[in-house]
C-alpha positions as CSV (number, residue, x, y, z in Angstrom):
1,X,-19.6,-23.7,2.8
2,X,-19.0,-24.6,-0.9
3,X,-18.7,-21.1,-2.7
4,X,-16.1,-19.2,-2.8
5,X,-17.9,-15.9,-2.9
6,X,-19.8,-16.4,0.0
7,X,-16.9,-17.8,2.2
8,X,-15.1,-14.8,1.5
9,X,-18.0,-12.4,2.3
10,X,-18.7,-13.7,5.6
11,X,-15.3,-13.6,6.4
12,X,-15.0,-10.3,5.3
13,X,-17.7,-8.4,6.7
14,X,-17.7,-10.5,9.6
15,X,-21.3,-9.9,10.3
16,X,-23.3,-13.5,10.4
17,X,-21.1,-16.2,10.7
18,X,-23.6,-18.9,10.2
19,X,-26.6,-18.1,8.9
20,X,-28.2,-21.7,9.8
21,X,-28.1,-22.0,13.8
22,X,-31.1,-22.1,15.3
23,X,-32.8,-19.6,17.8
24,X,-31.3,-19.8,21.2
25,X,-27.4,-21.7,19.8
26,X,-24.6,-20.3,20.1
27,X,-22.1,-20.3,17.2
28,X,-18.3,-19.8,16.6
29,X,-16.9,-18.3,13.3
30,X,-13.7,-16.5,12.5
31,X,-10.0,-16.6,10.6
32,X,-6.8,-16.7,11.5
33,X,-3.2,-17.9,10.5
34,X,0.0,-19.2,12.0
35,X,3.1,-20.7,11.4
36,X,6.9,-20.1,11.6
37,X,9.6,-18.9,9.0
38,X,12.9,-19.1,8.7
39,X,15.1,-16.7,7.2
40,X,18.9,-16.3,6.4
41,X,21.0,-13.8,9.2
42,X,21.4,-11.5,6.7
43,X,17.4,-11.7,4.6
44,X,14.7,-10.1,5.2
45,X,11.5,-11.8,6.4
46,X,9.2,-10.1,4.4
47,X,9.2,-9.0,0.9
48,X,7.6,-5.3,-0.2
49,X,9.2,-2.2,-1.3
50,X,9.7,0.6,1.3
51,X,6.2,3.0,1.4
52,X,3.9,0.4,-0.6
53,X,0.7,1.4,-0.5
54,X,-1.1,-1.8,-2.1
55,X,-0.8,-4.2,0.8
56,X,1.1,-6.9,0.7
57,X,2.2,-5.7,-2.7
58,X,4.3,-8.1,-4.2
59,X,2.0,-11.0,-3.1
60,X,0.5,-12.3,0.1
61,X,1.5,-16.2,-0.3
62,X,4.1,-16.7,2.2
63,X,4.4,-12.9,2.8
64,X,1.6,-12.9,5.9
65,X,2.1,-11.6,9.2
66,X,0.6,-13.8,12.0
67,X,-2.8,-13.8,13.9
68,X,-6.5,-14.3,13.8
69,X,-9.9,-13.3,14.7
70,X,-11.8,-15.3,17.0
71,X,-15.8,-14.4,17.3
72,X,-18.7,-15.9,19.3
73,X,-22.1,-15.3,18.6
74,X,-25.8,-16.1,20.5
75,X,-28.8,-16.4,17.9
76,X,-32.5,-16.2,19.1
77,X,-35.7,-15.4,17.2
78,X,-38.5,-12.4,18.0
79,X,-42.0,-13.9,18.1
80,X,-42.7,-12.7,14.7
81,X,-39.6,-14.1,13.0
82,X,-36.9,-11.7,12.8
83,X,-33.8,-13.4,13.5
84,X,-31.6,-11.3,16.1
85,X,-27.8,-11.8,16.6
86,X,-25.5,-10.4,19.5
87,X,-21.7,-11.4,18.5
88,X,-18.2,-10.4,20.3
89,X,-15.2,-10.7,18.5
90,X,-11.3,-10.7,19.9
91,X,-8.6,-10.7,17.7
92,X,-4.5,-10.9,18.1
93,X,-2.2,-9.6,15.0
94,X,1.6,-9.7,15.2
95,X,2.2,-6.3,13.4
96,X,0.6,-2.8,14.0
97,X,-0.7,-3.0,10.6
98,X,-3.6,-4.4,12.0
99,X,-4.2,-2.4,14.9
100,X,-3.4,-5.0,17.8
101,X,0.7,-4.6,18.2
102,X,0.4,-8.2,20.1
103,X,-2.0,-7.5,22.0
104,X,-5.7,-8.7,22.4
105,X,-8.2,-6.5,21.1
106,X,-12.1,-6.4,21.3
107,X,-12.9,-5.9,17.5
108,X,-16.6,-6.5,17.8
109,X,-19.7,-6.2,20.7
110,X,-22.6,-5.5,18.4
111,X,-26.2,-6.9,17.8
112,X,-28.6,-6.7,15.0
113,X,-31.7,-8.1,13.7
114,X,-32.5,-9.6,10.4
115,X,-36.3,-9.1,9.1
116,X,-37.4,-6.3,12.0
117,X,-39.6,-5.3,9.2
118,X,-42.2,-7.3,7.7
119,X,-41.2,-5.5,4.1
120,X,-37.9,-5.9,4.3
121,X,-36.9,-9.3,5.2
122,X,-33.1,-9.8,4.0
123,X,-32.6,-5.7,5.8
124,X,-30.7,-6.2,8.9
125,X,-30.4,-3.2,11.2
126,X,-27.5,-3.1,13.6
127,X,-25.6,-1.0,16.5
128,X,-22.8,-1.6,17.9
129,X,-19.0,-2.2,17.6
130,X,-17.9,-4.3,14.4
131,X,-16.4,-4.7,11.3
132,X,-17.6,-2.1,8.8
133,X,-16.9,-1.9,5.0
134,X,-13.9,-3.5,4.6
135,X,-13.7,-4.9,0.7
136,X,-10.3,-6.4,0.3
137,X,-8.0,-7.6,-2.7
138,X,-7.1,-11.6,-2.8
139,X,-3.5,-11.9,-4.1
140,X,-2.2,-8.9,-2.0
141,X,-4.5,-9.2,1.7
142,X,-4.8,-5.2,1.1
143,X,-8.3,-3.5,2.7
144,X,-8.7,-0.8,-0.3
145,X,-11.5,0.6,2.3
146,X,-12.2,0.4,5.8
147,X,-14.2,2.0,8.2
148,X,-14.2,-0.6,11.5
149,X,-16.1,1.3,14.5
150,X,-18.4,1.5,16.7
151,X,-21.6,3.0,15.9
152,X,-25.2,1.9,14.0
153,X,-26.6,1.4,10.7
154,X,-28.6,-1.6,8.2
155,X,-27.5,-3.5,5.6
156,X,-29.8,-5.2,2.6
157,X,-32.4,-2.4,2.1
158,X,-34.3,-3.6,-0.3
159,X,-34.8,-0.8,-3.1
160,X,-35.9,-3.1,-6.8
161,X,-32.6,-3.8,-8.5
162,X,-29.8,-2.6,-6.0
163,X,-29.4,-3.1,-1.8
164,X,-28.3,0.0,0.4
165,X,-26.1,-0.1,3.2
166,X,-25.8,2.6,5.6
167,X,-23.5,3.0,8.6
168,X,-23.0,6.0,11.4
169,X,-19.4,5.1,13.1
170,X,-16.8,6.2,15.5
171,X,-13.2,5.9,15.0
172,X,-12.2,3.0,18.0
173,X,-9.5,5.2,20.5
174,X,-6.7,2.3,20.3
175,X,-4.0,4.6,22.5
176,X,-0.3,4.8,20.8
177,X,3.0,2.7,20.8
178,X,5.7,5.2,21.4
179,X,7.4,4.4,17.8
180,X,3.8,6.3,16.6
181,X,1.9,3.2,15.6
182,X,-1.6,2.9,16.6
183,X,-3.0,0.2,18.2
184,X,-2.0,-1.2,21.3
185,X,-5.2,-2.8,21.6
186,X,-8.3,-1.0,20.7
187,X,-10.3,-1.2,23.9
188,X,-11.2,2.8,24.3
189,X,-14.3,4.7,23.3
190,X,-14.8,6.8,20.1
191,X,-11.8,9.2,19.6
192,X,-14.1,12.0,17.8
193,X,-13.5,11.1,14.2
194,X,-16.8,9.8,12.5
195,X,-17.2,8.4,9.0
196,X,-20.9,8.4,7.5
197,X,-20.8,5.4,4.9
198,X,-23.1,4.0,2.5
199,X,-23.0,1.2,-0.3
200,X,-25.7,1.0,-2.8
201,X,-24.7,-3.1,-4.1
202,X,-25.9,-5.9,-6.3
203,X,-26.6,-3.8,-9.1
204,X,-27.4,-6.1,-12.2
205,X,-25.8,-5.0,-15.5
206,X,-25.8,-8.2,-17.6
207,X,-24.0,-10.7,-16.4
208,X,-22.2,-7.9,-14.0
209,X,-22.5,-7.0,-10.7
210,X,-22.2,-3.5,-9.6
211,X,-21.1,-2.0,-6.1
212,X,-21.0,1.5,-5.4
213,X,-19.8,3.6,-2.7
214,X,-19.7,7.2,-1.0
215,X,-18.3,8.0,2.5
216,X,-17.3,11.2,4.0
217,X,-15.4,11.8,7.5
218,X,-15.2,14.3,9.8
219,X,-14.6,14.9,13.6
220,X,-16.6,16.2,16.7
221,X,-15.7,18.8,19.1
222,X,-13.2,16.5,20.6
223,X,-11.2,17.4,17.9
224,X,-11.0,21.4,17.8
225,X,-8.0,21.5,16.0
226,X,-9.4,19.3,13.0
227,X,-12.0,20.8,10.7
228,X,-10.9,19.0,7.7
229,X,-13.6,16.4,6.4
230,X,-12.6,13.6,3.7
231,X,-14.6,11.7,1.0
232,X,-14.2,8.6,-0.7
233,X,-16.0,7.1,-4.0
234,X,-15.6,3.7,-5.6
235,X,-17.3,1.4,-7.6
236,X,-16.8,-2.5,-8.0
237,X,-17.6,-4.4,-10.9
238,X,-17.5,-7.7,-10.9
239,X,-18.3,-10.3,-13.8
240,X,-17.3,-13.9,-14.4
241,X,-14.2,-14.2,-11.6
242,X,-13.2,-11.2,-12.4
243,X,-13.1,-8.2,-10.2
244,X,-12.5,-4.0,-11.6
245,X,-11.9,-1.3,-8.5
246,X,-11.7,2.4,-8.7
247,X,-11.7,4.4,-6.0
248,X,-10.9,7.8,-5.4
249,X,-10.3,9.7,-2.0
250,X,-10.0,12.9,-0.9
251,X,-8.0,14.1,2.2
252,X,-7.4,10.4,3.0
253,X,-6.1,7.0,1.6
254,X,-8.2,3.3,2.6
255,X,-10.7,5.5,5.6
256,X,-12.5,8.7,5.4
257,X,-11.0,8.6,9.5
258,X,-7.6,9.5,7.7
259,X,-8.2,13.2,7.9
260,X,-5.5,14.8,6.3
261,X,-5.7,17.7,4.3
262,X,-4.5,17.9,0.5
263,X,-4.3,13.5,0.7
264,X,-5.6,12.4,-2.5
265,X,-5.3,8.9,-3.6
266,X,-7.1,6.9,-7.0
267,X,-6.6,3.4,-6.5
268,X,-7.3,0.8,-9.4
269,X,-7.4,-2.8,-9.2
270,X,-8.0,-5.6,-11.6
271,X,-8.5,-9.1,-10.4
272,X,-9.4,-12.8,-11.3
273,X,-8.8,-16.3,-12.2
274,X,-8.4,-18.5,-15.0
275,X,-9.0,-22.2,-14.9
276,X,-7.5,-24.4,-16.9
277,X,-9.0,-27.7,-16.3
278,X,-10.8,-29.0,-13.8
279,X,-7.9,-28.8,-11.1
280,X,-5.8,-26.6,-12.5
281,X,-5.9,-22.7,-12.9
282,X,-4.4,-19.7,-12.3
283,X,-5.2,-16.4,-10.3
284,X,-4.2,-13.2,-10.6
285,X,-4.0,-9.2,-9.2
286,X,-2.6,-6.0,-11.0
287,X,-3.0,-2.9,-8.7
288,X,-1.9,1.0,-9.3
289,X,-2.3,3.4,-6.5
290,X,-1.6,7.5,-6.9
291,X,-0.7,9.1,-3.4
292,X,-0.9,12.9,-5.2
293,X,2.4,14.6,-4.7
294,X,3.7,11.8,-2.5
295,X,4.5,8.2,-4.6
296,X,3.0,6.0,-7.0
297,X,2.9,2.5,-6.5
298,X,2.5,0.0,-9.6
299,X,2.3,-4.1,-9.0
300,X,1.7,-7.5,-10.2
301,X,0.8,-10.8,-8.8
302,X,0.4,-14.0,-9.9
303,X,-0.6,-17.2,-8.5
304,X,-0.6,-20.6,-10.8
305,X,-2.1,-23.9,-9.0
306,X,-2.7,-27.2,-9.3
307,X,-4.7,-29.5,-7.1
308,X,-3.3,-33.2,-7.5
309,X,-6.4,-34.5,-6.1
310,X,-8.9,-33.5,-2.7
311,X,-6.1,-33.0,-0.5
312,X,-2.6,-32.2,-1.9
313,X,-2.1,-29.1,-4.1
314,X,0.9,-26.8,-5.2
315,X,1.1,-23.1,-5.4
316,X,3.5,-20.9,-7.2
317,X,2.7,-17.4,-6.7
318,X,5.2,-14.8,-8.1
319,X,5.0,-11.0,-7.7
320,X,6.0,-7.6,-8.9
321,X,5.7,-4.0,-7.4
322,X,7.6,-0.7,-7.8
323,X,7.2,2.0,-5.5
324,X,8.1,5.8,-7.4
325,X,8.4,8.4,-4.8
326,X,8.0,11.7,-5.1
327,X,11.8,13.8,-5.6
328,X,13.5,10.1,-5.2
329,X,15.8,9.6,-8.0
330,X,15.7,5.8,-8.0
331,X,11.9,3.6,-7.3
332,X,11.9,1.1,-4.4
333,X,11.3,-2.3,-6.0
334,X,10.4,-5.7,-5.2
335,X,9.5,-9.1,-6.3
336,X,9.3,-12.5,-4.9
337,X,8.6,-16.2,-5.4
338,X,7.1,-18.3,-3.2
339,X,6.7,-22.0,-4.0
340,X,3.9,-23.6,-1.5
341,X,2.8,-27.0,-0.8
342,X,-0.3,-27.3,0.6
343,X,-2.6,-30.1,2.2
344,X,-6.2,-29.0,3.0
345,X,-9.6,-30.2,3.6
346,X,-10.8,-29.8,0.1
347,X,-10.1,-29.4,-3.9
348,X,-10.7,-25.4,-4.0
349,X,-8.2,-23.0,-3.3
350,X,-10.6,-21.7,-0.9
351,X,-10.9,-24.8,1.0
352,X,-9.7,-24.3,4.3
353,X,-8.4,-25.5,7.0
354,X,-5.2,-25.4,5.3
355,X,-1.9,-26.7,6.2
356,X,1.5,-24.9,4.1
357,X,4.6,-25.7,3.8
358,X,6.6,-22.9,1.9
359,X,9.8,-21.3,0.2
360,X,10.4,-17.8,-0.9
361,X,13.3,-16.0,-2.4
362,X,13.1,-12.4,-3.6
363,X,14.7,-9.3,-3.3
364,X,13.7,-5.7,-1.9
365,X,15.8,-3.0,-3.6
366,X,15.3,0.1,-1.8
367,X,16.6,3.4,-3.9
368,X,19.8,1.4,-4.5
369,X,20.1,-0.4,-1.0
370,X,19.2,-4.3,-1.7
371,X,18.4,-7.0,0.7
372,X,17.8,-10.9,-0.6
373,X,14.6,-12.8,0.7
374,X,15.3,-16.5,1.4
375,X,12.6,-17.9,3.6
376,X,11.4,-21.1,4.7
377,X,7.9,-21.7,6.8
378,X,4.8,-23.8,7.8
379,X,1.6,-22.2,8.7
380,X,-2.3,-22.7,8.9
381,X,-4.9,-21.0,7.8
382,X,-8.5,-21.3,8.0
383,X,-12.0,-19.5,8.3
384,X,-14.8,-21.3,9.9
């Protein structure tokens, strides 16, 4: 794949992973990274102020946790030319950020069919378990929403001018690590918390692209104890490289599953690039995120590159973020520098596989209490 924007949207919403295999072929498509780091006896091995709420908010590069997704699909075609898919996903993450806690997790056992409807042919309709609405920021790997379940829906309705997406899913029971992480591996049913989502996209303003979205949760009777509901509301403009979020959400943060009453949260996001020749350039991400009467947290990244020709390129990404907590008399702070040499299988900062060799220093200051960042590391990456 040669565009960026598509690579990153199939490996986003991790719906069709090739869109070119014939009926009756199996295909394999996912992401993943690893490597090793090294860090001093008395650094830390990541670099982030204590409560971000950004992501990886002082920049991803170097910064990563561990693991990858891993999905198979089987393609065949109806007699009258819909396209059907049935895919199964597995994934393995290192950190209980992302649901797995080292173990292996089923992510995705879902089908769906592409042009059921003679007058729709780009709709797809789908049921199942899967990835579900899960738009993510570049320089800081942070999902601003996600709503990953099990449940039904169709993408691509057709409306003149915009596409609707609509999805029906159940919150995946992943059990509980006794330090009171979820996720020791997703493998149980629905837990009774539902989120009806919907995305009305590819709204043409100009030279602008607009994506909107409204999602509210709520629970079943498997959780009598819970009659709070939650919304969100966003919109995505995007025009030229560049990238404007807003989102607001109430009685939850990044998933209407969150459930907790008086959350609110207004996240804004700016991102982009710059090129400055043909192999040269420079990307960048500026986030602000509200947690109402709990912390604010304000960041920076930036990523300068150079490609010194199809293979070889260098990396500097440098990054910024303060954390202000509520009744805390000093923020928690952070920034970090990670120099990266890379060798991969094309010009393109997207180009991937990807092979990185890389050194960060930084410093998390923590209301007062500092700890230096000095780490060394090699590490793939790739989406296929």
């Amino acid at each position: 794949m040669k565009l960026k924007a598509l690579t990153i949207a199939l490996v986003s919403s991790g719906m069709l992973f090739s869109g070119t295999a014939a009926a009756g072929e199996f295909s394999f498509g996912g992401y993943a990274r690893y490597g090793a780091t090294y860090q001093g006896s008395e650094d830390a091995l990541y670099v982030g102020p204590a409560g971000e709420l950004n992501g990886r908010s002082a920049g991803r590069l170097g910064n990563e946790y561990n693991g990858g997704e891993f999905q198979f699909n089987y393609h065949t075609e109806a007699a009258s030319g819909a396209k059907w898919q049935v895919g199964v996903m597995l994934d393995h993450w290192t950190q209980y950020d992302w649901w797995s806690s080292g173990d292996v997790a089923l992510k995705k056992a879902f089908a769906a069919g592409t042009g059921i409807f003679a007058s729709q042919p780009d709709m797809t309709v789908w049921a199942g378990r899967r990835f579900h609405q899960r738009p993510q920021t570049n320089l800081m790997d942070y999902f601003w929403m996600t709503h990953d379940g099990q449940g039904g829906g169709f993408d691509n309705l057709d409306l003149g001018g915009a596409k609707l997406n609509i999805g029906l899913v159940g919150q995946v029971d992943c059990g509980s690590h006794p330090g009171g992480a979820d996720g020791i591996g997703c493998h149980g049913n629905d837990n009774g918390k539902y989120a009806l989502t919907s995305k009305l996209h590819s709204i043409g303003i100009g030279s602008a692209s607009l994506d909107l979205y409204a999602n509210y949760g709520f629970t079943s009777e498997a959780h009598p104890d819970n009659s709070t509901n939650a919304y969100q509301l966003a919109a995505n403009l995007k025009m030229a490289g560049h990238s404007l979020v807003v989102r607001y959400s109430d009685n939850a943060k990044d998933t209407v599953f969150d459930l907790v009453e008086d959350m609110e949260a207004l996240f804004i996001h700016l991102e982009g690039g710059f090129s400055f020749s043909d192999r040269a350039g420079m990307d960048y991400g500026i986030g602000y995120q509200d947690m109402d009467k709990s912390a604010t947290n304000y960041n920076v990244v930036v990523r300068p590159h150079i490609s010194w020709n199809d293979t070889h390129s260098t990396w500097l990404e440098a990054g910024y973020s303060v954390v202000d907590v509520e009744g805390q008399s000093k923020d928690n702070e952070a920034w970090k520098l990670t120099l990266s040499q890379n060798m991969a299988v094309g010009p393109h900062t997207w180009s991937r596989p990807m092979l990185r060799f890389y050194a960060t220093v930084g410093e998390n200051d923590n209301a007062g209490v500092t700890q230096d960042v000095f780490t060394l590391g090699a590490m793939w990456e790739a989406w296929w």
